[in-house]
C-alpha positions, -999 to 999 in steps of 0.1 A, spaced: 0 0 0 15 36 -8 22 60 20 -3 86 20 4 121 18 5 141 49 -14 170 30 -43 148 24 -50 135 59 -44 172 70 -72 181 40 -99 162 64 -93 184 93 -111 221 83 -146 209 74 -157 177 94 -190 195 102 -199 214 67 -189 183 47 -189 147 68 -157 132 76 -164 99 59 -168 120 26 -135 140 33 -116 110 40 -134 92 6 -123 119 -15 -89 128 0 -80 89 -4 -74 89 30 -79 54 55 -100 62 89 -74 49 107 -57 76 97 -76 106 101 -80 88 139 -48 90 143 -43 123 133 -69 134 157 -57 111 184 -16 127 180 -24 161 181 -13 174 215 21 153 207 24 171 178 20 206 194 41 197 227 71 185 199 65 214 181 72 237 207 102 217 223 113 222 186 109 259 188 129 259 223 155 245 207 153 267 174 163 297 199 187 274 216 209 272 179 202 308 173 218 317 204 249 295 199 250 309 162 250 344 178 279 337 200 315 356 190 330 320 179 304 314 153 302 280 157 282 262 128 276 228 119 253 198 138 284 186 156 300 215 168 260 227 181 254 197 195 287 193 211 282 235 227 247 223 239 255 190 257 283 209 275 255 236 283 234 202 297 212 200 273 203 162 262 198 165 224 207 141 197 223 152 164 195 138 145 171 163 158 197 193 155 201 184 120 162 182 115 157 216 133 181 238 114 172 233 80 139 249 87 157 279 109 181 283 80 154 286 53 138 316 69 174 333 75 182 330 42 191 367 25 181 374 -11 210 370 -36 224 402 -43 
């Protein structure tokens, strides 16, 4: 069975009232398991989301520091001697989106 796209679960979530869930999740190609799920995750989701955001200011604030230290190893190694328990893998997937709003214009 192919994965099904993130966007169409999410598609399901405006309307439930206006349109039927069962008809949302019928056009949207989406399984009810899913769209249970979905619902049933959320306030993961948001707590994640904000531990993500904590440590989005975290990165900003060792990129701000006079060294200017860059890289996932040489963050994660300034925050674990800070105390902070964080794992490369989630430095690495918490940048790129930091980066992609700092990003300037080419001149």
């Amino acid at each position: 069975m192919p994965a099904i796209p993130r966007s169409s679960v999410r598609c399901t979530d405006p309307h439930p009232r206006r349109y039927g869930v069962k008809r949302l999740r019928t056009i949207a190609g989406v399984a009810r398991s899913s769209s249970h799920h979905r619902r049933r995750t959320a306030a993961d989701r948001a707590a994640r989301q904000a531990a993500d955001a904590r440590l989005d200011a975290r990165i900003r604030a060792v990129h701000r520091e006079p060294d200017g230290t860059r890289g996932v190893p040489r963050i994660t190694a300034e925050l674990r001697e800070a105390g902070e328990h964080v794992n490369h893998k989630r430095i690495a997937r918490v940048m790129p989106v930091r980066s992609r709003r700092d990003r300037r214009p080419a001149s």
